[in-house]
N, C-alpha and C positions, 0 to 999 in steps of 0.2 A: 592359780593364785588370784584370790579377790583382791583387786585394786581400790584403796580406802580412798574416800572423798573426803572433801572438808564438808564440815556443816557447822563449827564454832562462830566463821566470823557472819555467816550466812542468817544464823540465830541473832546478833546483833544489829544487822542491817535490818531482819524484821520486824523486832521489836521496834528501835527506831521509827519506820514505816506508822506502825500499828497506834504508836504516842503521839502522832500526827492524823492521825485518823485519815491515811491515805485509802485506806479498803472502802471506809463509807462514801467517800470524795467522790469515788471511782461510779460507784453503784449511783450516786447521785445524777453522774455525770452520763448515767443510761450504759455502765459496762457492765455483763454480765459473766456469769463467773469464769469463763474459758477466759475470755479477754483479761479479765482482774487478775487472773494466775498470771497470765501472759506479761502482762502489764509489769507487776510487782515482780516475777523474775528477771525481766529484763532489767529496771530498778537496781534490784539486787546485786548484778552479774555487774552493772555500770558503777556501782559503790563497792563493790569489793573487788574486783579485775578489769578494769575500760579497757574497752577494744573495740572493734567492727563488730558490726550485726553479727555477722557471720563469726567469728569468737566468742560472740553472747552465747550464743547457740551449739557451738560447741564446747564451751565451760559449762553450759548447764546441764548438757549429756553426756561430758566426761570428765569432768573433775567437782563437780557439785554436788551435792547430795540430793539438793533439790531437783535436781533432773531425774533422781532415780526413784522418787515417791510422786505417787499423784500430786500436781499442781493443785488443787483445787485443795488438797487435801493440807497443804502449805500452808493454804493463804484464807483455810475456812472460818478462820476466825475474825480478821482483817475487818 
């Protein structure tokens, strides 16, 4: 049985993000794109479920959607 992720409210923490022009901030600030995926999911996982690092990390490998696509592929627009 495939175990369904969210990815609704995940879509609005990004957008958000992206209306703030946190992607370019990032790139400005010398992050390169592993890091800026890193960065922006961690973001993400702390505005839509707060918890410890270690809950970041596993909410975005198992109950996110975004843990199950490439990151980069996420945030290549940002």
């Amino acid at each position: 049985m495939v175990r369904p992720r969210s990815v609704a409210v995940e879509q609005v923490a990004l957008s958000a993000l992206r209306q703030v022009g946190l992607g370019e901030q990032l790139t400005v600030l010398g992050f390169n794109g592993p890091q800026r995926a890193a960065a922006i999911g961690t973001l993400i996982e702390r505005m839509t479920a707060p918890g410890s690092e270690l809950a970041t990390h596993h909410w975005l490998q198992q109950r996110s959607a975004l843990g199950g696509c490439p990151r980069t592929q996420s945030t290549h627009n940002m």
